[in-house]
C-alpha positions as CSV (number, residue, x, y, z in Angstrom):
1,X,0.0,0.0,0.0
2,X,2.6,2.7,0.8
3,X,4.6,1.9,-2.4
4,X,1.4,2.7,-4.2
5,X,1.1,5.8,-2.6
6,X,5.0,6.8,-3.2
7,X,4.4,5.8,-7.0
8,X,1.0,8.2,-7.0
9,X,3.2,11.2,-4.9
10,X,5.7,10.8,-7.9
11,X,3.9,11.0,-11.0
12,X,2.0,14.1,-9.4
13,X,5.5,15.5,-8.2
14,X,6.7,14.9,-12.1
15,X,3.8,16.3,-13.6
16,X,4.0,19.3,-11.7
17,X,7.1,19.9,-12.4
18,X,6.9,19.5,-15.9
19,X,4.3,22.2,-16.3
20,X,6.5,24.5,-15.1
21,X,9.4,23.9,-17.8
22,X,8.6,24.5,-20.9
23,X,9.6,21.7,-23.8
24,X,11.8,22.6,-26.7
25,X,9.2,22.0,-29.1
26,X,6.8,24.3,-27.4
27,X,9.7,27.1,-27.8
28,X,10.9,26.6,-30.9
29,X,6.8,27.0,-32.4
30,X,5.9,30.1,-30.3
31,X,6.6,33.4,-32.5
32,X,4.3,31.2,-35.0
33,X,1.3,30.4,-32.7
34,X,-0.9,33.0,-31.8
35,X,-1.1,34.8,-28.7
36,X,-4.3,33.4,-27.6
37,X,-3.2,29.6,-27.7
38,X,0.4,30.2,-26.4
39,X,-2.1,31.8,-23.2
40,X,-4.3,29.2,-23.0
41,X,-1.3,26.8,-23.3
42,X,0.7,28.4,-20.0
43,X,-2.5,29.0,-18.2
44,X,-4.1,25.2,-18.3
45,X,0.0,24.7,-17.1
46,X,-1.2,26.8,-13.8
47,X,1.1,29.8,-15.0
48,X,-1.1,33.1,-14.7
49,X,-1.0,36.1,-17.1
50,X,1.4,38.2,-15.1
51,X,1.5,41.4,-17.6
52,X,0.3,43.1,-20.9
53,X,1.9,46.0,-22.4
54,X,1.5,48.1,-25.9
55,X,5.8,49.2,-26.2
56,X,5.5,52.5,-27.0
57,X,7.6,53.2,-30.6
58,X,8.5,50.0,-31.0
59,X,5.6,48.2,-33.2
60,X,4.9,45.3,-30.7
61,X,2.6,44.4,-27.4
62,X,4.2,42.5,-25.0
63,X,2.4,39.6,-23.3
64,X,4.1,38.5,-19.9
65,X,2.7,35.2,-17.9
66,X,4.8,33.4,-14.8
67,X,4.8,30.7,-12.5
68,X,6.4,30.6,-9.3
69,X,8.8,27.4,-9.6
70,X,8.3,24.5,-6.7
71,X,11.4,22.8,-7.3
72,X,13.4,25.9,-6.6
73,X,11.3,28.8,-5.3
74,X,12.0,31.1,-7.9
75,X,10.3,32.6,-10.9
76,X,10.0,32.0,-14.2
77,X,8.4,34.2,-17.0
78,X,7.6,33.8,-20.8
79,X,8.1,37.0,-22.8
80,X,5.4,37.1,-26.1
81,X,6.1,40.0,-28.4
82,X,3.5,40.1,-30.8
83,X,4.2,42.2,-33.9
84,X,1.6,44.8,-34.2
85,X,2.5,45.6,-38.2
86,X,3.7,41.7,-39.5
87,X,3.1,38.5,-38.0
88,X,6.5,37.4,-39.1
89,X,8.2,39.9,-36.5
90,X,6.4,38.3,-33.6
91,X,9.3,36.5,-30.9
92,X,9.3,35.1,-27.7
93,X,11.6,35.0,-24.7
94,X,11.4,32.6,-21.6
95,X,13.5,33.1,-18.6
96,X,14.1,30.0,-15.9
97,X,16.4,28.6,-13.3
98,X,16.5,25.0,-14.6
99,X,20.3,24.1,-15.5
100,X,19.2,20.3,-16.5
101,X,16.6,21.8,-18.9
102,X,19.0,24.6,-20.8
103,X,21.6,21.8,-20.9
104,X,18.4,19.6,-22.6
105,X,17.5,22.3,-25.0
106,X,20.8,22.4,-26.8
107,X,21.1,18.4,-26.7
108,X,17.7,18.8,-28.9
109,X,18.3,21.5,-30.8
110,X,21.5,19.5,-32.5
111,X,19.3,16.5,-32.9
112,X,16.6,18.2,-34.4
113,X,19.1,19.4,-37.3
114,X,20.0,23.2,-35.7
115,X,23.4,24.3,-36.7
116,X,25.3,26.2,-34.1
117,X,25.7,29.8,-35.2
118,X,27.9,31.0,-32.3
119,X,28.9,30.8,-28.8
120,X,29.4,34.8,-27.4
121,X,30.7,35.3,-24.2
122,X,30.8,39.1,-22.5
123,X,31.7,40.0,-19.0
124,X,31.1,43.4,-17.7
125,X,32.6,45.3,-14.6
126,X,36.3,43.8,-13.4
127,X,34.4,41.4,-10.8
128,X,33.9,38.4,-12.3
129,X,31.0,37.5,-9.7
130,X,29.1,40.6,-10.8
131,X,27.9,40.0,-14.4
132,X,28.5,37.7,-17.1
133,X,26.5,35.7,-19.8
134,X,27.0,33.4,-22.4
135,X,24.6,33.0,-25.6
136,X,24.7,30.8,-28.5
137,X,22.8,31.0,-31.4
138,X,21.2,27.7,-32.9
139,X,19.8,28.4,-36.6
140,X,17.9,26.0,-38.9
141,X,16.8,27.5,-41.8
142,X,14.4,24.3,-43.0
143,X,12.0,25.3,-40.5
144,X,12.6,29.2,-40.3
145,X,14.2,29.4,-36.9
146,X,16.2,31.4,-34.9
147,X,16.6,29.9,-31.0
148,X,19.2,32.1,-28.5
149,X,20.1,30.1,-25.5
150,X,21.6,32.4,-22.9
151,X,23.1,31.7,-19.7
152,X,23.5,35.2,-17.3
153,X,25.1,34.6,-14.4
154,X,24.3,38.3,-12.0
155,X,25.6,39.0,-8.6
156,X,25.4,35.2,-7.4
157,X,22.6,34.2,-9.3
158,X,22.1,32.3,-12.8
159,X,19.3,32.5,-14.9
160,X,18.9,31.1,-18.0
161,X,16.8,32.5,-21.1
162,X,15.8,31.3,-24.5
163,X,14.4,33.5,-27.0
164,X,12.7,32.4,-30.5
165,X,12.7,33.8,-33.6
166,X,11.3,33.2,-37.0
167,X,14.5,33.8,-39.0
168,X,13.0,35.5,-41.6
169,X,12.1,38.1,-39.4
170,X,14.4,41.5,-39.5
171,X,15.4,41.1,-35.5
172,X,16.5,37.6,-36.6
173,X,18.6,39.4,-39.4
174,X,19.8,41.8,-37.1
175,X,21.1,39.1,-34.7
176,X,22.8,37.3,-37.1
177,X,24.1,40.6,-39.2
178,X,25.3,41.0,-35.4
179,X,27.2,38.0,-34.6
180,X,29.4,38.3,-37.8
């Protein structure tokens, strides 16, 4: 009976903490799902709509929703710029704390046929504890997208963000044109 009730306490602990990390997949189809969906998506995940905003000047509304991690007692939030002129412009950005799941993501990228782009390293300020980061760009141009994985390591804390892109799009040109 109590190995029953382990084996239950589990597969709830699992599924809970699956609905807080996003999958690769989801990711990688956001800037090409609408709004709406990508909401109802993160909000039948028990994530809540945590902020809406029309950027002033810069042709896009951003859609903000986070969840409050158990595993770690941090945050984590999922960025949705919607384009307000073409839908091809429209990205996403999701910030987390999981180091198993960033490691993941670039595991699938390369098996899903993504070709690394880059690997950018700055540091800021003369104390290395203070601020650095570390992005790589994953392209595949099959599919039409751009992924960033960064890791930002700031003032004793790492967070990890991963940002989609149509590649078609011109802030996906303007990364690349960037990284050369």
């Amino acid at each position: 009976m109590n190995k029953s009730i382990y084996c239950f306490a589990f597969i709830l602990l699992s599924f809970a903490l699956s609905a807080q990390t996003l999958t690769i997949t989801e990711l990688i189809a956001s800037p090409k799902t609408e709004a709406s969906i990508i909401g109802d998506n993160l909000t039948g995940k028990k994530w809540s709509q945590y902020g809406y905003e029309d950027v002033k000047d810069s042709g896009f509304v951003r859609m903000t929703w986070m969840i409050k991690n158990n595993y770690n007692d941090l945050k984590s939030y999922f960025q949705y710029y919607q384009s307000t002129v073409d839908s091809i412009e429209h990205y996403t950005i999701y910030q987390f704390s999981d180091r198993d799941a960033f490691n993941s993501y670039k595991a699938d990228l390369k098996k899903t046929g993504y070709k690394l782009q880059t690997a950018k390293k700055k540091k800021k300020k003369k104390d290395k504890n203070k601020y650095k980061d570390k992005e790589e760009l994953f392209l595949n141009e099959k599919n039409s997208s751009l992924i960033s994985l960064k890791e930002v390591f700031l003032l004793g804390f790492n967070t990890f963000l991963v940002s989609s892109y149509n590649s078609k799009s011109r802030v996906a040109k303007t990364i690349l044109e960037d990284e050369k």
